[in-house]
LOBA-985034 format. One record per residue (C-alpha): residue number from 1; residue in one letter; x, z, y. Coordinates in steps of 0.5 Angstrom, whole numbers, plus 500, padded with zeros to 3 digits. Layout:
% residues N
<node num="NUM" residu="A" x="X" z="Z" y="Y"/>
...
This chain:
% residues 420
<node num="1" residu="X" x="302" z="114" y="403"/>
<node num="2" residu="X" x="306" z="109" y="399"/>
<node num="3" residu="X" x="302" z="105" y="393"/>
<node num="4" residu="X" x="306" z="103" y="387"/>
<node num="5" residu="X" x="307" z="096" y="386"/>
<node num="6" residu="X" x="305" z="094" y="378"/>
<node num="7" residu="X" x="309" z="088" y="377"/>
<node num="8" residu="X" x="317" z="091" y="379"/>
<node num="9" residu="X" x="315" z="096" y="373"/>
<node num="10" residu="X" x="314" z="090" y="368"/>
<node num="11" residu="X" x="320" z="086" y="370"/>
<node num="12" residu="X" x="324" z="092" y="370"/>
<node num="13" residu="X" x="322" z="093" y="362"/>
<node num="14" residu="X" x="323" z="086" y="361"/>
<node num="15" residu="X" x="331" z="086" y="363"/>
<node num="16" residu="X" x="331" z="092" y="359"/>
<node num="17" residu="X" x="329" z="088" y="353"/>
<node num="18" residu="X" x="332" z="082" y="354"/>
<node num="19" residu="X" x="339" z="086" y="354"/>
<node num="20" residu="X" x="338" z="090" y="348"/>
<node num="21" residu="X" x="336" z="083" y="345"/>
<node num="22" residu="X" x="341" z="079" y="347"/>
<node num="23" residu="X" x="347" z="085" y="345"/>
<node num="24" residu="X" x="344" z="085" y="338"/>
<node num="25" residu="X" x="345" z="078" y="338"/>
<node num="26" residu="X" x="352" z="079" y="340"/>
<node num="27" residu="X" x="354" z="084" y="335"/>
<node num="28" residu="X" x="351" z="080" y="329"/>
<node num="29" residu="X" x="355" z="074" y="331"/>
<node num="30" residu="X" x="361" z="078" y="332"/>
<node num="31" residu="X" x="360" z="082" y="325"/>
<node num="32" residu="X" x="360" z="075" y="322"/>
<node num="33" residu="X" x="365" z="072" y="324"/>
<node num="34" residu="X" x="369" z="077" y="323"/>
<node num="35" residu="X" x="366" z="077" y="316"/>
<node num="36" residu="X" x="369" z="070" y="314"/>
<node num="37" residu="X" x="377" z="071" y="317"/>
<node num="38" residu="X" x="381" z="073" y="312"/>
<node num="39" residu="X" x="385" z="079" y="312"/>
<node num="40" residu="X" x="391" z="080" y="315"/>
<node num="41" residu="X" x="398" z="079" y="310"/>
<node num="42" residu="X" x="401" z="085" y="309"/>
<node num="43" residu="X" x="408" z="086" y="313"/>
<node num="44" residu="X" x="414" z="086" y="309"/>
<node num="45" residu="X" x="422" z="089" y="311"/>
<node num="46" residu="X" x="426" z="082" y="309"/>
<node num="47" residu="X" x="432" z="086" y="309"/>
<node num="48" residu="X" x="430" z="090" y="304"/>
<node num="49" residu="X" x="428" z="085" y="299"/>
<node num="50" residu="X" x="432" z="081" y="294"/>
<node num="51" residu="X" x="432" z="073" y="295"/>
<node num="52" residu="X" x="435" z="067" y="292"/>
<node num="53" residu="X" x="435" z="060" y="292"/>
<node num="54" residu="X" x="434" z="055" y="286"/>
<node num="55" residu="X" x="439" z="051" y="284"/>
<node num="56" residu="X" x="441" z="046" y="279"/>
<node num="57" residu="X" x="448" z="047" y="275"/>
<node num="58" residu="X" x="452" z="049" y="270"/>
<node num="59" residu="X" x="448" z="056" y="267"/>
<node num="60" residu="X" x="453" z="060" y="263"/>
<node num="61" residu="X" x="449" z="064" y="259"/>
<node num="62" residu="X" x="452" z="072" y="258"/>
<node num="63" residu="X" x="449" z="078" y="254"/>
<node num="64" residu="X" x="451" z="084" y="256"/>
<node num="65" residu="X" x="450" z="092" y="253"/>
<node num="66" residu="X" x="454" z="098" y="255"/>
<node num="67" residu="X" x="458" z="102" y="249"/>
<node num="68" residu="X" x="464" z="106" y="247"/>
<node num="69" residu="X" x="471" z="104" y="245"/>
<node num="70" residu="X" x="472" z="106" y="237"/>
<node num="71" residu="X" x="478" z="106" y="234"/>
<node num="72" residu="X" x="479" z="100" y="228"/>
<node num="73" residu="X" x="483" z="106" y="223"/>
<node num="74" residu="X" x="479" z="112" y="223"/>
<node num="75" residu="X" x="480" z="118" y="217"/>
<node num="76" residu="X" x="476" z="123" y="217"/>
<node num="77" residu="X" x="478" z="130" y="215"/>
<node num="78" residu="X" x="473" z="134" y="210"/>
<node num="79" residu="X" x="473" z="141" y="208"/>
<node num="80" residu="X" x="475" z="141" y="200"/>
<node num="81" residu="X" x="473" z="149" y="199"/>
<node num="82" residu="X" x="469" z="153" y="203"/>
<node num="83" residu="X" x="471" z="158" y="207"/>
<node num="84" residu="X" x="471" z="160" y="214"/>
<node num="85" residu="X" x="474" z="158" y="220"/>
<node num="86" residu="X" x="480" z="164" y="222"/>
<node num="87" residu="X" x="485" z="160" y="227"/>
<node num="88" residu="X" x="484" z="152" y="231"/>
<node num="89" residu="X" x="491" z="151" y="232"/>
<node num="90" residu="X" x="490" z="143" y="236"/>
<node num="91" residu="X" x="485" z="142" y="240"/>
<node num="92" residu="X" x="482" z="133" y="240"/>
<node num="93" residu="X" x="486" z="130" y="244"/>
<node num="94" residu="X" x="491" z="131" y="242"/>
<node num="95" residu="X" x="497" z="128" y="238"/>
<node num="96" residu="X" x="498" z="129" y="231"/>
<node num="97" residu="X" x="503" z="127" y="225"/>
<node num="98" residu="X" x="501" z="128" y="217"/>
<node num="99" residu="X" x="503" z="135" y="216"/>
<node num="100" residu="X" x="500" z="138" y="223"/>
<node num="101" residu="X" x="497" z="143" y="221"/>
<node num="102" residu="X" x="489" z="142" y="225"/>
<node num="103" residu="X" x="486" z="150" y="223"/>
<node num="104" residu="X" x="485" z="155" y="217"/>
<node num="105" residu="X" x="481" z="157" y="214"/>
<node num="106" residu="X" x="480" z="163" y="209"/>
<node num="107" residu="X" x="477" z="164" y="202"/>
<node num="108" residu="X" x="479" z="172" y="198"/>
<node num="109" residu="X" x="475" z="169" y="192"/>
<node num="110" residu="X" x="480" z="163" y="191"/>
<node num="111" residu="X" x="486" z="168" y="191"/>
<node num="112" residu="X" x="482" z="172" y="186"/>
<node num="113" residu="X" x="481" z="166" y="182"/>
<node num="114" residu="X" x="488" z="165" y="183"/>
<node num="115" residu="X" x="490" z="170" y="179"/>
<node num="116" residu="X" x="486" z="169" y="174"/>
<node num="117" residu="X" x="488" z="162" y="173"/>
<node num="118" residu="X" x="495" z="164" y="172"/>
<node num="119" residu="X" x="493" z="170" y="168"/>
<node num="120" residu="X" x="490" z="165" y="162"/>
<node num="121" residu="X" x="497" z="162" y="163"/>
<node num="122" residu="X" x="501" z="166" y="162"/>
<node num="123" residu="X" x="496" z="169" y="155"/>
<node num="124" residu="X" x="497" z="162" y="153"/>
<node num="125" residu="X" x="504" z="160" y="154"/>
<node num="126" residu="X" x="505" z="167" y="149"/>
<node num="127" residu="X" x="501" z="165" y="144"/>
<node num="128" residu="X" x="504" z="158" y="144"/>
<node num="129" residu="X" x="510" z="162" y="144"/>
<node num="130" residu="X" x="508" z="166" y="138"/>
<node num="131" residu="X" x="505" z="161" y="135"/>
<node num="132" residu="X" x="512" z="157" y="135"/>
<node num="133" residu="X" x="516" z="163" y="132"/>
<node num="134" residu="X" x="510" z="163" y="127"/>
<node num="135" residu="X" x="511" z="156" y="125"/>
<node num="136" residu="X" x="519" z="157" y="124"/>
<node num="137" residu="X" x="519" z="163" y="120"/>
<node num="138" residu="X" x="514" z="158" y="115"/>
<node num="139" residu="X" x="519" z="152" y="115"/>
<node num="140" residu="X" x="525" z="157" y="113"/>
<node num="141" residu="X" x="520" z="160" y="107"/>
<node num="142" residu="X" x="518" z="153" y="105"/>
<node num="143" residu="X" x="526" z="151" y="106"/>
<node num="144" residu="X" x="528" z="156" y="101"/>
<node num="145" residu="X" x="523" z="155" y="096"/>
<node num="146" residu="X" x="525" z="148" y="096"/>
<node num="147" residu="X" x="531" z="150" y="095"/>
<node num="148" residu="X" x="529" z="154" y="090"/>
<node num="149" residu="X" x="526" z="148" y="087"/>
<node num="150" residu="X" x="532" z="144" y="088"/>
<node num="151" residu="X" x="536" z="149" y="084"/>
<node num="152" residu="X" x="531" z="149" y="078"/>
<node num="153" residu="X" x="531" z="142" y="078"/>
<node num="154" residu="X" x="538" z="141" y="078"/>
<node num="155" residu="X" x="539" z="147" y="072"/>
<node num="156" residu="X" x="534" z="144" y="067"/>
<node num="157" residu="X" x="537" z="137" y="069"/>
<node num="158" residu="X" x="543" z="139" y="066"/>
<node num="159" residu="X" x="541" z="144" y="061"/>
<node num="160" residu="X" x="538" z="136" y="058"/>
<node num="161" residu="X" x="543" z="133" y="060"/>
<node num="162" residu="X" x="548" z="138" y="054"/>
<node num="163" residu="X" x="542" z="139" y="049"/>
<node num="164" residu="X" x="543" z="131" y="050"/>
<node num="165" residu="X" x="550" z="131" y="047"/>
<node num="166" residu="X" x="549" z="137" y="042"/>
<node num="167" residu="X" x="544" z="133" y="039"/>
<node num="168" residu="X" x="548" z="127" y="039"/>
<node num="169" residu="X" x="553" z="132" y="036"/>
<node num="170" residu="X" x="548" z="134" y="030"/>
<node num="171" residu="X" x="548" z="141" y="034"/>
<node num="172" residu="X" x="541" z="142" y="035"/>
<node num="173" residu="X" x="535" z="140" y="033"/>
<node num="174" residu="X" x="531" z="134" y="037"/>
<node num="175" residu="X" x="526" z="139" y="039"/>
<node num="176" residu="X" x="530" z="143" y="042"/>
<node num="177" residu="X" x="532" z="137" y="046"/>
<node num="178" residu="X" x="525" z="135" y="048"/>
<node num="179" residu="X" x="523" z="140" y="051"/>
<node num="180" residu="X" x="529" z="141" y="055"/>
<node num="181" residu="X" x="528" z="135" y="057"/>
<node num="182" residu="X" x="521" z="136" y="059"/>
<node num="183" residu="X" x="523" z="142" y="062"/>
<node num="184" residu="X" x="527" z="137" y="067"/>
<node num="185" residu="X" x="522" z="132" y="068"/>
<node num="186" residu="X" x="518" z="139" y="070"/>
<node num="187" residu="X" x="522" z="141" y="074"/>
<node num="188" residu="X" x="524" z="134" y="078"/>
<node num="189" residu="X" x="516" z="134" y="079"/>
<node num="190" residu="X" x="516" z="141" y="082"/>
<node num="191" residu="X" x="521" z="139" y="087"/>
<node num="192" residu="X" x="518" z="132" y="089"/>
<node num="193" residu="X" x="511" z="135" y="090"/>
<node num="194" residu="X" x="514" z="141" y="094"/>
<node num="195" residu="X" x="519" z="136" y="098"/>
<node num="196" residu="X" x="512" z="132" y="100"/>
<node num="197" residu="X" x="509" z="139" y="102"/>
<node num="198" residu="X" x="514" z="141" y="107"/>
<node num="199" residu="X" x="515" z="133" y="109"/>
<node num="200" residu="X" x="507" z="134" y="112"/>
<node num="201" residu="X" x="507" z="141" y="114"/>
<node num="202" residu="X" x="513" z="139" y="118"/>
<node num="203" residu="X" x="511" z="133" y="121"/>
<node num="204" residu="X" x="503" z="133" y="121"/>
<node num="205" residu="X" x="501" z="141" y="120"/>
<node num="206" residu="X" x="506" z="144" y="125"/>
<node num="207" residu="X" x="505" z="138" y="131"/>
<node num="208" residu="X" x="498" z="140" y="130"/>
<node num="209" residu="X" x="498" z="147" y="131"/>
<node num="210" residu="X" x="502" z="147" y="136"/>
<node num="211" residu="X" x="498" z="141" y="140"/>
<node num="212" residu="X" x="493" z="145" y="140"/>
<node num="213" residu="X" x="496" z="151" y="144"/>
<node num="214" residu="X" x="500" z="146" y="148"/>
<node num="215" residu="X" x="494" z="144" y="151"/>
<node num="216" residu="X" x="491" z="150" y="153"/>
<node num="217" residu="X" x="498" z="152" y="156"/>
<node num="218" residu="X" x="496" z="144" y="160"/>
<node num="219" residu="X" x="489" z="147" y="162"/>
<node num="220" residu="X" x="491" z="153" y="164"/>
<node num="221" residu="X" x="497" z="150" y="169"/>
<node num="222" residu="X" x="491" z="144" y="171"/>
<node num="223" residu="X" x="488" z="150" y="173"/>
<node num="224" residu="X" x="494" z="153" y="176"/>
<node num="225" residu="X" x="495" z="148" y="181"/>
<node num="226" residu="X" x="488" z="147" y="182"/>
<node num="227" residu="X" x="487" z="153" y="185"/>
<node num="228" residu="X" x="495" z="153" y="188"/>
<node num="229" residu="X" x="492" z="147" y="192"/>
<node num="230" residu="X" x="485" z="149" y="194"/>
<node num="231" residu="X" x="489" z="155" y="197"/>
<node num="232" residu="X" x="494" z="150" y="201"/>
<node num="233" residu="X" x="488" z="146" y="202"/>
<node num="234" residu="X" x="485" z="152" y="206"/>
<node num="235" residu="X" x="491" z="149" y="212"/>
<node num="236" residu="X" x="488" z="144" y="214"/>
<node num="237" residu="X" x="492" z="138" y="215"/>
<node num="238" residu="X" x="492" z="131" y="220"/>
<node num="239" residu="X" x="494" z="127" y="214"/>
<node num="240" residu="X" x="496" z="121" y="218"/>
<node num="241" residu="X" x="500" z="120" y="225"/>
<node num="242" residu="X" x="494" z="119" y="230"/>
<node num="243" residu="X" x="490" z="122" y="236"/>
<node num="244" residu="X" x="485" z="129" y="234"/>
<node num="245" residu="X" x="478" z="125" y="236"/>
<node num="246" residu="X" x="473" z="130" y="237"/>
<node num="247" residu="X" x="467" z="130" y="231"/>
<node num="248" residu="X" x="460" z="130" y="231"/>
<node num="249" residu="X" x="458" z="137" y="230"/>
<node num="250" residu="X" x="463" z="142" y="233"/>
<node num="251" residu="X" x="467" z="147" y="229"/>
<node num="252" residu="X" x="467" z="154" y="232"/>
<node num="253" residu="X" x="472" z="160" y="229"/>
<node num="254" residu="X" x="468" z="164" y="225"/>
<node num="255" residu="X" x="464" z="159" y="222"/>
<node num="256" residu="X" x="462" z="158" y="215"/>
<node num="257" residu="X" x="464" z="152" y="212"/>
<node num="258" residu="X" x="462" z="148" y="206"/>
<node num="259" residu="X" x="465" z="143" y="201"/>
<node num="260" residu="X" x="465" z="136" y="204"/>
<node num="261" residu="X" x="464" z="138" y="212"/>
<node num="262" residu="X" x="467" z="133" y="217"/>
<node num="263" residu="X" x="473" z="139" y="220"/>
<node num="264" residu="X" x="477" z="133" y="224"/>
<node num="265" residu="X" x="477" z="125" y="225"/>
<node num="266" residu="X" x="484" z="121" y="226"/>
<node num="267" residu="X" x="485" z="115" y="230"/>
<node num="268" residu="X" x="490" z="110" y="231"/>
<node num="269" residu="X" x="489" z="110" y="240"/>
<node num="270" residu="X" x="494" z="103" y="239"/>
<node num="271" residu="X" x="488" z="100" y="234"/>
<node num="272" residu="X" x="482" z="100" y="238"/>
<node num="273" residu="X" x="475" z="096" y="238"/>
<node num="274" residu="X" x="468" z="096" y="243"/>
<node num="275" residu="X" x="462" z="098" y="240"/>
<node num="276" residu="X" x="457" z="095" y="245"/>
<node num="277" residu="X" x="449" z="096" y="245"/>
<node num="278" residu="X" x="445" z="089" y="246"/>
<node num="279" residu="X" x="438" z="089" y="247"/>
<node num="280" residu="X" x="435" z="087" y="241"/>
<node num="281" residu="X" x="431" z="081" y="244"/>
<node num="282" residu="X" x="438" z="078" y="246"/>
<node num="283" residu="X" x="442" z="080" y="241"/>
<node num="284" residu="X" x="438" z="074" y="236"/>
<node num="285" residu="X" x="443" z="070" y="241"/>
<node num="286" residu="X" x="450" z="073" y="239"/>
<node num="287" residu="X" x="455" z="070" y="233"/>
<node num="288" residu="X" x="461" z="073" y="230"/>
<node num="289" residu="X" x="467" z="068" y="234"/>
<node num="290" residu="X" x="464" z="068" y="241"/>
<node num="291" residu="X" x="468" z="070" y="247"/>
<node num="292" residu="X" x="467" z="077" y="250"/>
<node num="293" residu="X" x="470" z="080" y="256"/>
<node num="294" residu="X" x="470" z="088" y="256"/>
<node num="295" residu="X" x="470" z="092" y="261"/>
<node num="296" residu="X" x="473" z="099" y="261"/>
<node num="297" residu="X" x="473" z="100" y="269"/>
<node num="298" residu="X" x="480" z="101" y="269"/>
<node num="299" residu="X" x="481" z="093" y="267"/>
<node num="300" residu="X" x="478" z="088" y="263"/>
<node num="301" residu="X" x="481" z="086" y="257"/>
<node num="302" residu="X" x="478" z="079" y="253"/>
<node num="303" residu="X" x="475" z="080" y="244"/>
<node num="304" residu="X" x="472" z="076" y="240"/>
<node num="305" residu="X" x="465" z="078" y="236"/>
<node num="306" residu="X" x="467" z="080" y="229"/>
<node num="307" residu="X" x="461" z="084" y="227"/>
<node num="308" residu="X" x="453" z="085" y="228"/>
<node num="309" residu="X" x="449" z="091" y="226"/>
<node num="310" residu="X" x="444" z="088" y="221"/>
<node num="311" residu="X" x="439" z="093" y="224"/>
<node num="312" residu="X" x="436" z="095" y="230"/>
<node num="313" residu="X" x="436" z="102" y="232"/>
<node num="314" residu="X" x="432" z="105" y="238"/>
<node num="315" residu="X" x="432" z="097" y="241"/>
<node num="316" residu="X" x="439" z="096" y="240"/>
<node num="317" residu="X" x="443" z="092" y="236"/>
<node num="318" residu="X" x="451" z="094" y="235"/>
<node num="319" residu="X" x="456" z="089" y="235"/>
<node num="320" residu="X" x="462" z="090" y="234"/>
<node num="321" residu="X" x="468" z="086" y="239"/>
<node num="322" residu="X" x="476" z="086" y="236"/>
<node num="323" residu="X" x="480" z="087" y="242"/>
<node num="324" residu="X" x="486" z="081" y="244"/>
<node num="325" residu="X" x="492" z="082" y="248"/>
<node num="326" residu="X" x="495" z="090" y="251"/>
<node num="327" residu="X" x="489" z="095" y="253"/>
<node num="328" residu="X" x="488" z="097" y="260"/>
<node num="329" residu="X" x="492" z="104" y="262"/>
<node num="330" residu="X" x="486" z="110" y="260"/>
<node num="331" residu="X" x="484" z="106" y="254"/>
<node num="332" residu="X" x="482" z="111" y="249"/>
<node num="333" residu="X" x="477" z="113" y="243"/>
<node num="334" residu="X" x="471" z="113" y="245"/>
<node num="335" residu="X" x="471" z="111" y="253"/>
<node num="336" residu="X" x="465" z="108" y="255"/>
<node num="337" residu="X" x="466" z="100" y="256"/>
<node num="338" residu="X" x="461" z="095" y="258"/>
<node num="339" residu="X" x="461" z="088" y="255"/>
<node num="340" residu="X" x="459" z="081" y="257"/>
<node num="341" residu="X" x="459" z="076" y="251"/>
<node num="342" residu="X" x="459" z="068" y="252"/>
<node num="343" residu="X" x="454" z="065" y="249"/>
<node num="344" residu="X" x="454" z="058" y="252"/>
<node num="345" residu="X" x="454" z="054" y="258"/>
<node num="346" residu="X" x="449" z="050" y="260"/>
<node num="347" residu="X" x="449" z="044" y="264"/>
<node num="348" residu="X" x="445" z="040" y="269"/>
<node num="349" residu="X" x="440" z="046" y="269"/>
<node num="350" residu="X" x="435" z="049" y="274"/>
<node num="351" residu="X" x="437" z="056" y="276"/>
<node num="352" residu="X" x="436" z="062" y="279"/>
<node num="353" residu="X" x="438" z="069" y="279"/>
<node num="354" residu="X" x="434" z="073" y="274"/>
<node num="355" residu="X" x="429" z="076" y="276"/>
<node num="356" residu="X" x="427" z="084" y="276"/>
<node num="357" residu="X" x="420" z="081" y="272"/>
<node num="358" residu="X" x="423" z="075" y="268"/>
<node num="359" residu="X" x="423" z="075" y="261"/>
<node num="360" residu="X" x="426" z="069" y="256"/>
<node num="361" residu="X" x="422" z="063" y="256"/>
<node num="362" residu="X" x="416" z="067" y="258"/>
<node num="363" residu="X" x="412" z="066" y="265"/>
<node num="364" residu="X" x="412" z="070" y="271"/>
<node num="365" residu="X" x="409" z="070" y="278"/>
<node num="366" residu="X" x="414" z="071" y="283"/>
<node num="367" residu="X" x="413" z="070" y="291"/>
<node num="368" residu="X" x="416" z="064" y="293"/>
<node num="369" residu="X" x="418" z="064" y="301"/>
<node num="370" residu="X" x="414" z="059" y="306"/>
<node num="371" residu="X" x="413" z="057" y="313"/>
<node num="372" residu="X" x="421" z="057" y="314"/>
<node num="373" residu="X" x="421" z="065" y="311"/>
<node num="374" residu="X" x="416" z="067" y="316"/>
<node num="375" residu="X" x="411" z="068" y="309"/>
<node num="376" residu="X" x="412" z="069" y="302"/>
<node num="377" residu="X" x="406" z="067" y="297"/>
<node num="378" residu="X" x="404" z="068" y="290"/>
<node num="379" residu="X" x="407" z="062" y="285"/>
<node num="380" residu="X" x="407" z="061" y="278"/>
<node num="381" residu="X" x="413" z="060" y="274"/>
<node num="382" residu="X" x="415" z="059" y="267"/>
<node num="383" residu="X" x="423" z="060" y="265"/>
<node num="384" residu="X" x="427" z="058" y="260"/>
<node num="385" residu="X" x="433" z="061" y="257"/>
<node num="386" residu="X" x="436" z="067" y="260"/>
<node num="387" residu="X" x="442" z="071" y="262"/>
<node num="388" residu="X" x="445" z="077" y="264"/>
<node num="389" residu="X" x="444" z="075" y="272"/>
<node num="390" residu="X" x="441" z="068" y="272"/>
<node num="391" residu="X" x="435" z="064" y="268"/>
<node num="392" residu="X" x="433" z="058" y="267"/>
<node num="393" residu="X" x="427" z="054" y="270"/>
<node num="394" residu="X" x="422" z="050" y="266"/>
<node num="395" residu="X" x="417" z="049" y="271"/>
<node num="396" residu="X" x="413" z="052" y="279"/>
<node num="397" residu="X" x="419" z="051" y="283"/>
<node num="398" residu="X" x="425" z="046" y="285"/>
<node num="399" residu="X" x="431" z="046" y="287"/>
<node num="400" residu="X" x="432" z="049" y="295"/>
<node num="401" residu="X" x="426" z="053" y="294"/>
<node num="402" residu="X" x="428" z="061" y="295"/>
<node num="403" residu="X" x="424" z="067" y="291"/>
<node num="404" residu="X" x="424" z="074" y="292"/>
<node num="405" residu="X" x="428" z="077" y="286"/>
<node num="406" residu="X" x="425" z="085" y="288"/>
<node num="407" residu="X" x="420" z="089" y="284"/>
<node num="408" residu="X" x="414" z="087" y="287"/>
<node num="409" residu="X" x="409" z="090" y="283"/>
<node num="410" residu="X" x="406" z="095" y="289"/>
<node num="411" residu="X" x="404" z="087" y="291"/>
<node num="412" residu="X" x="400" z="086" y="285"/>
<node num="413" residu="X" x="393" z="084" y="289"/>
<node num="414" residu="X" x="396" z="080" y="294"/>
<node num="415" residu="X" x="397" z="073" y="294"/>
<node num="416" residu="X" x="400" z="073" y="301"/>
<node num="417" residu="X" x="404" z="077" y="305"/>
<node num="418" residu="X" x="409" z="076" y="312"/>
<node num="419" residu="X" x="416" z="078" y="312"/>
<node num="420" residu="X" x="419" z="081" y="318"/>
């Protein structure tokens, strides 16, 4: 009978601790060390990133915003009646003289208004007619009784004149030659007062009369031509040699149109300008008299400022370049242009290509390369003045030192990251 032996139990227990001890000790140290490395930088696809390397140089300082080509001689075509749209005779686009009819429109109300009109002409060329046969009648009566007059006067003149020569004669008495002169002198006044009477009423009382019918016959002729013309009117027309440009709200047949809408737009496609669209923050640096060059995608052509907007809408300013020198082919109202105006050109400065989160003399934190490219870390910069792809350095990087342009937003929380 085997007996158990008590100390190989004991030392079997003791190396059992001993190797629990020794492996929580172990993995202490392991936690550790652990806990004090830092964590590993992030890799990053080289390829996929935009770099640049600074420089100190010539910087020329551009602003840039997109717009449309308008043109300089623009008419605008309102409705002068109401009425509706019956016919669309030319399409926008289309070329135009002064006579081209654009569409019609009608209005039954106006050809009764019409007839009415020249119904109240008619009534007062009459009356004026009636009126002028009147006056006549009155200055042949008034002819003859001055006539009548005339005789009279001359009779009593003569009857004076012979009792004159009989009194002389001891033939009548004296009295009798009194009274025919006073007869005479009756007469003579008679005469001058009906002579005066017949001198106002033919040079003032018949031009009144006949002034006042004159201009209701005026009136009702305006009238007339009024309503002729607002008839015409319902023929739209151009106006003016030009290019039918589409307008703002589009005119459809059928529709009812009010006095004063815009019915149509005329250009000059030979006098054309470029609106552009410049960021309000860069549009403090625009002046009338600077350089621009626009681009209309089929060729560029160079202008010059020549009006800024005074207000900003929607973040925009617009500004207007006069064009130099022959349009590109395809040039025409309301293409789509970009432009690129030249503010001015800096010497000796440290530069570098903008980056995606930089603004004018504002200060970001970009990822400069290091270790022969092999990593890239977090920099302070502050920038200077800005253009459309490059901006100026002030501080935190020197000449030959290569930053990523790219959005690194997705890297915000870290310092450092490796590049592959």
């Amino acid at each position: 009978m085997d007996i158990p032996r008590k100390s190989a139990k004991r030392m079997k227990m003791i190396r059992r601790g001993v190797i629990a001890t020794v492996g929580l000790v172990v993995i202490a140290a392991v936690t550790v060390g652990l806990s004090r490395l830092e964590p590993a930088a992030p890799s990053v696809d080289r390829r996929t990133l935009w770099l640049d390397t600074v420089k100190r140089g010539s910087m020329l300082r551009q602003v840039r915003g997109v717009g449309t080509l308008v043109s300089e001689d623009i008419l605008v075509v309102p409705a002068l009646v109401s009425g509706r749209v019956t016919y669309i005779r030319v399409l926008p686009g289309a070329i135009v003289d002064a006579n081209t009819v654009i569409l019609e429109l009608s209005n039954p109300d106006l050809e009764r208004e019409l007839l009415d009109a020249t119904s109240q002409l008619n009534s007062a060329k009459a009356r004026l007619s009636a009126q002028r046969t009147s006056i006549q009648d009155q200055l042949l009566g008034n002819e003859a009784s001055l006539a009548q007059y005339q005789a009279s006067c001359d009779e009593a003149r003569l009857r004076a004149e012979v009792n004159q020569k009989q009194f002389e004669q001891d033939l009548i008495p004296e009295l009798e030659l009194t009274l025919s002169q006073t007869n005479a002198e009756r007469a003579k006044r008679l005469l001058e007062i009906n002579q005066r009477r017949f001198e106002m009423f033919e040079k003032e009382t018949v031009p009144a009369q006949l002034a006042e019918l004159q201009e209701s016959v005026s009136q009702a002729e305006s009238l007339c031509d009024l309503k002729r013309r607002q008839i015409e009117s319902l023929k739209v027309r151009a106006g003016t040699n030009g290019v039918l440009a589409q307008v703002k709200d589009k005119i459809e047949p059928g529709q009812q149109i009010s006095p004063g809408t815009v019915l149509a737009r005329i250009t000059n496609p030979t006098r054309l300008k470029a609106q552009l669209k410049i960021p309000e923050v860069q549009a403090r640096d625009v002046l009338i008299g600077l350089l621009a060059e626009v681009d209309t995608y089929n060729g560029t052509v160079q202008g010059a400022v020549s009006r800024i907007d005074p207000t900003v809408i929607e973040g925009n300013v617009t500004v207007d370049v006069t064009l130099d020198g022959a349009l590109p082919k395809g040039a025409r109202p309301d293409l789509s242009v970009t432009g690129t105006i030249e503010i001015e050109r800096l010497e000796d400065a440290l530069n570098v290509g903008r980056p995606v989160s930089a603004s004018s003399e504002g200060v970001s934190e970009l990822f400069k390369v290091v270790e022969e490219g092999k990593y890239a870390i977090r920099t302070r910069v502050r920038f200077g003045r800005v253009s459309v792809s490059t901006i100026e350095v002030l501080e935190g990087l020197d000449v030959g030192d290569e930053i990523i342009l790219s959005d690194m937003s997705q890297w915000d929380g870290q310092d450092r990251i490796r590049l592959k």
